[in-house]
C-alpha positions in Angstrom: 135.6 101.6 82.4 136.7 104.5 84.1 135.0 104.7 87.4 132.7 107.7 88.0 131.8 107.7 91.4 134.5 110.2 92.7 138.2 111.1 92.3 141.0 110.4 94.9 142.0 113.5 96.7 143.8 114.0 99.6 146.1 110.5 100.5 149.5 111.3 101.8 152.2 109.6 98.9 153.9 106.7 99.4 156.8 107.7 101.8 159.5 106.3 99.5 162.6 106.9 97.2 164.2 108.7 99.7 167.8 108.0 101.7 166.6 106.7 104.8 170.2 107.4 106.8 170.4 111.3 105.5 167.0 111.9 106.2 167.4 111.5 110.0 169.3 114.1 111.4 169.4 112.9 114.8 171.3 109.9 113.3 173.5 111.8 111.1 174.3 114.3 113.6 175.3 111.2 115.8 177.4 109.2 113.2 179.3 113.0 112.7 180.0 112.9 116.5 181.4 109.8 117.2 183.5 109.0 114.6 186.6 110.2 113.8 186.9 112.9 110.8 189.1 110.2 109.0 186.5 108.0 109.1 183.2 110.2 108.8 183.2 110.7 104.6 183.6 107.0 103.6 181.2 105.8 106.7 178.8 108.3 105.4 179.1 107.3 101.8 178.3 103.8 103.0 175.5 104.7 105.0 173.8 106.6 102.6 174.0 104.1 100.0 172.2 101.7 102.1 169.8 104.3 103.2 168.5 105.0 99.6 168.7 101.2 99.3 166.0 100.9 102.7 164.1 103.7 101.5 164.0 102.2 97.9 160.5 100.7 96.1 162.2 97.4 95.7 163.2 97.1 99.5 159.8 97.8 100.8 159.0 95.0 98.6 161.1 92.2 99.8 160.1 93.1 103.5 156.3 92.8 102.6 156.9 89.9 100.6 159.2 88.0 103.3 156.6 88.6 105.8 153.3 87.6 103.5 155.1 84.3 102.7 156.8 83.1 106.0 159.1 80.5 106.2 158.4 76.7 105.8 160.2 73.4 107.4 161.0 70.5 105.7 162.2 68.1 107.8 162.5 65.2 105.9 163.6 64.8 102.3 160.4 62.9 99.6 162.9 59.9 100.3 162.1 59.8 104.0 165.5 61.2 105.1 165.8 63.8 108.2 167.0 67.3 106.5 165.6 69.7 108.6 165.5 72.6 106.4 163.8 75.9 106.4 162.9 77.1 103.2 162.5 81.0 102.9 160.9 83.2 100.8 163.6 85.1 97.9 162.8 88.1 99.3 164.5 86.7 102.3 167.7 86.2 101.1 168.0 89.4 99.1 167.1 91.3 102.3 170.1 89.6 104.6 172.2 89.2 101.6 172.2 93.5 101.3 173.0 93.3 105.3 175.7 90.9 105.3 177.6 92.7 102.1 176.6 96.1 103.7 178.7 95.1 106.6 176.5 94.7 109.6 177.9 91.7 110.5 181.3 93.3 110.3 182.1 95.8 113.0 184.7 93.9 115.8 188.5 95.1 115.2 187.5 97.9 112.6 187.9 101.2 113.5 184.4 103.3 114.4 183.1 100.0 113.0 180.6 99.5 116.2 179.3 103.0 114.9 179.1 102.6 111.7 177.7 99.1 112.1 175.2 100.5 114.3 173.9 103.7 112.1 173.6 100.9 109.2 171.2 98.3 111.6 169.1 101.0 112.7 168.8 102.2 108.9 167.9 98.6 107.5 166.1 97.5 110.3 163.4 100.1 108.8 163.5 97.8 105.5 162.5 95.0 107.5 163.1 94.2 110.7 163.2 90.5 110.3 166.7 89.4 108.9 167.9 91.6 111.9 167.6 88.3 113.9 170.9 86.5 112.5 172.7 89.4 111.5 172.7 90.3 115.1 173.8 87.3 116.5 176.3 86.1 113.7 178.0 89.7 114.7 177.6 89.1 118.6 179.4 85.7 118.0 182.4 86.9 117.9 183.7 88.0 121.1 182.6 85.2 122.9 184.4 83.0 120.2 187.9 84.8 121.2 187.7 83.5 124.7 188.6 79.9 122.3 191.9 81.7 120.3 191.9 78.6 118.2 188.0 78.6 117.7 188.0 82.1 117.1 191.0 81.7 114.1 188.6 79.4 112.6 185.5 81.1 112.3 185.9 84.6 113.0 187.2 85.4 109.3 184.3 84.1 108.3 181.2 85.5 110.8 182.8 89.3 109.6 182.9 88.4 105.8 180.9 90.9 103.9 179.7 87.7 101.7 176.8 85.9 102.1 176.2 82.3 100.9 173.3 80.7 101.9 172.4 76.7 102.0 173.6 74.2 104.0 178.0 73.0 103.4 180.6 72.4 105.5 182.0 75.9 106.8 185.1 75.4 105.0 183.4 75.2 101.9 181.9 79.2 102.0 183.0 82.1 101.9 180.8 83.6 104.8 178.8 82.0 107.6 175.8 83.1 110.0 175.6 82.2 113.5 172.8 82.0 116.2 172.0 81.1 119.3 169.9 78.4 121.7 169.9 79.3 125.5 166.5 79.0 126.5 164.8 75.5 127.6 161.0 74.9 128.3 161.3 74.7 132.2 163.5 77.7 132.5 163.3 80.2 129.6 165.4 83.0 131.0 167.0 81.2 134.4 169.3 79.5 131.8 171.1 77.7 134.7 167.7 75.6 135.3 169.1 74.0 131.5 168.7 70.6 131.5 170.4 69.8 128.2 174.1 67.4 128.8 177.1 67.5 127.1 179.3 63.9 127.4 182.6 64.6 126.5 184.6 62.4 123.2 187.7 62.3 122.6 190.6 65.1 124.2 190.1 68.0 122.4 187.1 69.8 123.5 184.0 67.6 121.5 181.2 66.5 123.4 178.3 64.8 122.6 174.7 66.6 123.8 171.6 65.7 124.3 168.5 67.8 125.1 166.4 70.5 123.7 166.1 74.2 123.2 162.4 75.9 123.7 163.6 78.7 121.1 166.0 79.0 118.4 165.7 81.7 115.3 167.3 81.5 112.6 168.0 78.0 111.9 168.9 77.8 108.9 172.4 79.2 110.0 176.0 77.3 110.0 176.4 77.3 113.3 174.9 78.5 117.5 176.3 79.0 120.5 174.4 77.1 123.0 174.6 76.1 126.5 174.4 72.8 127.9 175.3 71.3 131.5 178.5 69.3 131.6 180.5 67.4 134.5 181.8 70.6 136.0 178.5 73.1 135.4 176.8 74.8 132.8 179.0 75.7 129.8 179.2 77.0 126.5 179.4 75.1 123.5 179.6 76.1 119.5 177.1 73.5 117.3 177.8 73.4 113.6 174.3 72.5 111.6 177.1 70.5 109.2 179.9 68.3 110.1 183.6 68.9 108.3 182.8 65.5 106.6 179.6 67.0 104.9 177.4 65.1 106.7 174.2 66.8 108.8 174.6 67.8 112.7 171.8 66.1 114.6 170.0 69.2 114.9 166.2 68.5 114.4 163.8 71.0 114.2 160.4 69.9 115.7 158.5 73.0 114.7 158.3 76.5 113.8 156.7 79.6 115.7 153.7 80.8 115.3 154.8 84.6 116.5 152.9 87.9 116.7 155.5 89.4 114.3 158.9 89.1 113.0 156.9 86.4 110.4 159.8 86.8 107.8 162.5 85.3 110.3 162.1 81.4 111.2 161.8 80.6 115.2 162.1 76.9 116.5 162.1 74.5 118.5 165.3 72.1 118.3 165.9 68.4 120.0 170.0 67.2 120.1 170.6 63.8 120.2 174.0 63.1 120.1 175.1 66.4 118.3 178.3 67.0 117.8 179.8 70.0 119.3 183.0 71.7 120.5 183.4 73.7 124.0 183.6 77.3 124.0 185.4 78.1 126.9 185.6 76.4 130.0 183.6 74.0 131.5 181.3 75.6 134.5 181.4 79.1 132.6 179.0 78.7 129.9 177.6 81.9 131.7 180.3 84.1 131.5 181.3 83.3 128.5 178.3 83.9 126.5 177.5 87.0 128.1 179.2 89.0 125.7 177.4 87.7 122.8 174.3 88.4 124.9 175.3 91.9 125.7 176.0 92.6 122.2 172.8 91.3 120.9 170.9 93.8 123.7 172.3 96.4 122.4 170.7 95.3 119.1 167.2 95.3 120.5 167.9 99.2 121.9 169.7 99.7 118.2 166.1 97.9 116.2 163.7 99.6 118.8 165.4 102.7 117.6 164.9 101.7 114.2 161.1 100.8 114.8 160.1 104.1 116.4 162.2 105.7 114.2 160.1 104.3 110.7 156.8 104.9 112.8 157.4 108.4 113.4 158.8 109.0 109.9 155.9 107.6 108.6 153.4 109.5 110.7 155.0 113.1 110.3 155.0 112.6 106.0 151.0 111.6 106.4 150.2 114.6 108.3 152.4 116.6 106.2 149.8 115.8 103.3 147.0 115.1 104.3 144.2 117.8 105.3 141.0 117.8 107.5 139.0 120.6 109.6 140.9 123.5 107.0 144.4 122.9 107.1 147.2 120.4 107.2 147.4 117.9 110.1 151.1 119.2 110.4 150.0 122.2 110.8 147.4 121.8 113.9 148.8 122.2 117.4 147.0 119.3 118.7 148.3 116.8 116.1 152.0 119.0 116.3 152.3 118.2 119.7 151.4 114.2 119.1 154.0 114.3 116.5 156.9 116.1 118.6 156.2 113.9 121.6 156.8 110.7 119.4 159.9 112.5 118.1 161.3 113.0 121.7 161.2 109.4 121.9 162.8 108.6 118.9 165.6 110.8 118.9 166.1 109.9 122.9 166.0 106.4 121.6 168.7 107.0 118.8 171.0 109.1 121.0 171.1 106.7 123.3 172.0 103.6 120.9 174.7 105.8 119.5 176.5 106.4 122.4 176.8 102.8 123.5 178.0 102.0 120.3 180.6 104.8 120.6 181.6 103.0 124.1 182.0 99.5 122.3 184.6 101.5 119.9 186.1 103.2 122.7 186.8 99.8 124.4 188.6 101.4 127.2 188.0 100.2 131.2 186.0 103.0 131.9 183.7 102.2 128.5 183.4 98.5 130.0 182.2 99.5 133.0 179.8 102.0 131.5 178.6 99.5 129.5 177.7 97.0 132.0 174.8 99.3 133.5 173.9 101.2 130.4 173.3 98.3 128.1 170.5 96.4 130.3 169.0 99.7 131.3 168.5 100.7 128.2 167.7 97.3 127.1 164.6 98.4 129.6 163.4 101.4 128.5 163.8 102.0 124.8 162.3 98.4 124.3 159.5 99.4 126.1 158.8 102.7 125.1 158.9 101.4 120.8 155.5 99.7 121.5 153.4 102.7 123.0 155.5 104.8 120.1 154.9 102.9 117.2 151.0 102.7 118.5 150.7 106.4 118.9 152.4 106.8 115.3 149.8 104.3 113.8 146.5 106.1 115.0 148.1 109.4 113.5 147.2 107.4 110.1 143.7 107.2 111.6 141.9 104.3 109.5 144.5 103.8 106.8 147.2 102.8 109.8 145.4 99.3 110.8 145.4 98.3 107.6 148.0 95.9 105.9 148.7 97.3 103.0 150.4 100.7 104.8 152.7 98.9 106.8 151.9 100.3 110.1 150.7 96.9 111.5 153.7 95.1 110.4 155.9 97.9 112.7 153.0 97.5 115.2 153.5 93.5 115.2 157.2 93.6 115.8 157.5 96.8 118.3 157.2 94.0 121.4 159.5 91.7 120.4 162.9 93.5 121.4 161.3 93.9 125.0 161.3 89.9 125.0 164.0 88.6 123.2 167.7 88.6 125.1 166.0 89.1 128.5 162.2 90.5 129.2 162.3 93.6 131.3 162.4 92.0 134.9 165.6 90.4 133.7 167.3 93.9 132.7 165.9 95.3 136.1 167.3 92.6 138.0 170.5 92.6 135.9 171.0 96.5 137.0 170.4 95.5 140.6 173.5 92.4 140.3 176.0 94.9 139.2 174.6 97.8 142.1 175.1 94.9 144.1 178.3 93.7 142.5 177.5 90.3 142.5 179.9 87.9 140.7 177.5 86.5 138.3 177.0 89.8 136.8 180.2 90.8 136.6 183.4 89.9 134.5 185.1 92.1 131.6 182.1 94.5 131.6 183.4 95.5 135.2 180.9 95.6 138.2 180.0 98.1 141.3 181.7 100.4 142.2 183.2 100.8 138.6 180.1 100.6 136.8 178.5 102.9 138.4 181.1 105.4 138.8 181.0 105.5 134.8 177.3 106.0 134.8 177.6 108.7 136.7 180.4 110.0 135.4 178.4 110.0 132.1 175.0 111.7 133.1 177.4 114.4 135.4 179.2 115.6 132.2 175.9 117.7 131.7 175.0 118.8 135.0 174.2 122.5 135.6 173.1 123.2 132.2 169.6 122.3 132.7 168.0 122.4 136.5 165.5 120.0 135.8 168.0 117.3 134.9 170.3 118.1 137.8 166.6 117.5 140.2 166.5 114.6 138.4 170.0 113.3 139.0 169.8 114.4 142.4 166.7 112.5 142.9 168.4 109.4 141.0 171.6 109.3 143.8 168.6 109.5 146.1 167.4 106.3 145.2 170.6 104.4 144.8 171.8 105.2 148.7 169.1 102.9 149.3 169.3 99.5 148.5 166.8 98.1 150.9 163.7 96.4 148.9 165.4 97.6 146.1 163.5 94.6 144.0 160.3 95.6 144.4 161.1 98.9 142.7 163.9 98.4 140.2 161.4 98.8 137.4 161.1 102.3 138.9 164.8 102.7 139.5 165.8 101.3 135.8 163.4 104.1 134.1 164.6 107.3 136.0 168.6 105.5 135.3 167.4 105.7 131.3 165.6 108.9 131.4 168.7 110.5 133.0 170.9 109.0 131.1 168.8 110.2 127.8 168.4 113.7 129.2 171.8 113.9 129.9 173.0 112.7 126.1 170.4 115.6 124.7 171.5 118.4 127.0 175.1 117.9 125.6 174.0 116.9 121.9 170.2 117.8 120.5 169.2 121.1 119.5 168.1 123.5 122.6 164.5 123.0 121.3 164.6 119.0 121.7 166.6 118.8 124.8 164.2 121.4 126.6 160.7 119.7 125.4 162.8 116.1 126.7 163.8 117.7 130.4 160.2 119.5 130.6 158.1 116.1 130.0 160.1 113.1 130.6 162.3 115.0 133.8 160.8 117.6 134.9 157.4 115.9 134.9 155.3 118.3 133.2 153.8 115.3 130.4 150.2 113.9 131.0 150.2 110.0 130.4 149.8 109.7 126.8 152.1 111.1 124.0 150.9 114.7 123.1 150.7 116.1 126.4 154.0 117.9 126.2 153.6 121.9 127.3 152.3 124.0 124.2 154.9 127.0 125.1 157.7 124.7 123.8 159.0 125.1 120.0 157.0 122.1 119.1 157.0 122.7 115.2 160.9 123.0 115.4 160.9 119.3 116.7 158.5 118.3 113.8 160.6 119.7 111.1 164.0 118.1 112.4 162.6 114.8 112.1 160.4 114.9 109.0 162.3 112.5 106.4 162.5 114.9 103.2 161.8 112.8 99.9 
């Protein structure tokens, strides 16, 4: 019976069917600059392909169902037997099976590939963020696997295949493997050296034996992790493969599974060794230093999926208001709601600038990259991880009533905006990282370079744009203020970390957004004329020119 109690009027569509990668200028526009013209039309073509697949009915799908129907462990078999397997939902698999053969686990050695790699996360991260968990690390594997040339013969083919075979086999046996990682223990979380975990050495050729725990391990279902454990001459790295060459299981057993805020569809753990067979990455005493890489590559993943996350919220938020109507007109059209929408624009083009250009710096790969790298990566590891919380917030309540509820979506991006703050180091630990390479301490240093290199590069970087806007070159000034002084520096490295993001954003728009973007981002976020909440920026700037950029066109 038809119902007769009143028609439906006024709901925004469903944002979909539309090419979530050539919908977002500020990412196009930043693919188009750092990669070479050679490689720009087949990158694009690629991109765009898996932008209508992220922006497609079925896609929106799989992420819903993956995170209504988390994953389940099985650890034993209905014969009694230890299997320790995760079961996940189809969805699942047809969600990291599109990554892997989309090549986001393939960028190392490829020309532009850190680009192109990164444009693609930050695109199918807005699928579902979820099955960015083992992409990530499988693809942040790999450079701390070449400090091992023989280890790295062996596996690295197969971390940057473009296939993707899931189930448990023997390595040799597929054509593509995933990797993750286990670092953390329940006494130290983040102060890995507290690790209690051993390693006994067998045999002459780099096996050990280990024995221990790890308090958190995603993915588990993968082939193999990188893990630390403390040996006879210090805390080292080791590679654990979930199955032996013989086809028999690793001892690798999964107690339980998280209960998390968010990121339902991806499987988190906790793990016991006991006698797991693994080999050494590395040497022994410099499980540290060797698995930074992986770990500096994996930050830049949570700046990359932040982006992503701020970048689906404020997608979403612009194409309701561009619908829906109240008090005589379209929200779009309001100044009120106009500024709200700008502001969270700021952010998210700030946000995707800024991933961008690191990723640029990974294919650069020259000395003066490195060292850029080794301060920009953990500082913006700070702040865009911190701001895609209050962003994704902001971008729900422009939903009003229909963002907190399931079925729109909003509170799954809600759900998972915190987690890139946490994972790979919470913001104290990025803080405190910036403030080991100002210092130049050994333990943060290595390949990435250390003071005075790394800051040199910094500086060089947010110097390329002085004197074209007199509220960023305040705010640099005010920056090289704060780094003369070193003394009590801890207390206020939060502080120090946010103005070393916000000029380093600032400067990236001055060179690269549109005069209306970069002016609103000096005005608020440098030249502190903002208010504490997002809609506060001054109502002289072009505010609707902001809106339009980033409205994703259906």
């Amino acid at each position: 019976m038809a119902a007769t109690t009143h028609t439906v009027t006024n709901q925004a569509p469903p944002l979909v069917g539309y090419d979530v990668f050539a919908s977002d200028r500020a990412l196009t526009e930043g693919v188009e600059r750092h990669l070479a013209p050679g490689l720009l039309d087949a990158a694009q073509e690629q991109l765009s392909a898996l932008g209508r697949g992220a922006g497609s009915a079925q896609a929106q799908a799989w992420g819903a169902q993956a995170n209504e129907n988390p994953p389940k462990l099985h650890t034993h078999d209905r014969y009694g037997n230890r299997i320790d397997e995760v079961e996940f939902h189809p969805a699942w698999h047809r969600l990291l099976g599109k990554a892997v053969t989309s090549g986001l686990t393939n960028a190392w050695g490829t020309p532009g590939g850190h680009v192109r790699r990164a444009a693609g996360f930050l695109v199918w991260t807005q699928a579902e963020a979820g099955n960015g968990c083992p992409v990530s690390m499988t693809h942040a594997a790999v450079p701390a696997l070449r400090t091992d040339p023989a280890l790295a013969a062996e596996w690295e083919p197969l971390l940057t295949s473009e296939v993707y075979e899931q189930g448990l086999r023997p390595a040799s046996l597929k054509a593509g493997v995933l990797f993750g990682m286990g670092m953390t223990e329940k006494q130290g979380g983040s102060d890995v050296r507290a690790n209690t975990t051993r390693a006994e050495p067998v045999g002459g050729d780099g096996e050990y034996l280990l024995t221990g725990h790890k308090w958190f391990c995603s993915a588990p279902m993968c082939d193999g992790f990188l893990v630390l454990a403390q040996a006879a001459g210090g805390l080292t790295c080791f590679l654990v493969p979930r199955v032996l060459e013989d086809g028999t299981r690793n001892v690798f057993r999964i107690q339980r599974l998280k209960e998390k805020l968010g990121n339902r569809s991806n499987a988190s753990s906790e793990v016991e060794f006991d006698g797991t067979w693994a080999r050494r990455v590395g040497e022994e005493g410099r499980g540290v230093r060797t698995i930074i890489e992986m770990v500096a590559a994996t930050r830049l993943d949570c700046v990359i999926g932040s982006a992503g996350l701020m970048r689906q919220s404020v997608a979403q938020a612009i194409h309701h208001s561009a619908y829906r109507s109240a008090f005589g007109g379209l929200l779009i059209d309001k100044p009120l709601m106009r500024n709200v929408l700008a502001d969270l624009a700021l952010e998210s083009e700030a946000a995707t600038t800024l991933a961008l250009r690191l990723a640029a710096a990974y294919d650069t790969d020259t000395d003066e990259e490195r060292a850029f790298l080794r301060l920009a990566v953990p500082t913006a590891k700070y702040w865009v991880t911190k701001r895609c919380t209050p962003t994704v917030a902001e971008a729900l309540e422009c939903l009003g009533g229909n963002g907190y509820v399931e079925e729109w979506g909003m509170p799954r991006l809600l759900r998972e905006s915190p987690l890139n703050s946490i994972w790979e180091g919470s913001g104290n630990v990025q803080a405190l990282d910036v403030l080991r390479v100002l210092r130049g301490s050994p333990h943060a240093s290595g390949r990435r370079g250390s003071e005075p290199q790394a800051l040199n590069a910094f500086l060089q970087e947010v110097g390329r744009a002085r004197g074209a806007d007199h509220r960023l070159d305040a705010a640099i000034k005010g920056l090289l203020t704060e780094l003369a002084d070193l003394e009590g520096i801890e207390a206020r490295a939060r502080r120090l970390v946010e103005r070393m993001a916000l000029v380093l954003q600032g400067s990236l728009l001055v060179r690269w957004a549109p005069p209306e973007v970069a002016d609103a981002f000096c005005a608020s976020r440098l030249g502190r004329d903002w208010g504490t909440a997002f809609g506060t920026l001054p109502h002289t700037l072009d505010l609707a020119s902001i809106v339009k950029r980033a409205r994703a066109v259906v």
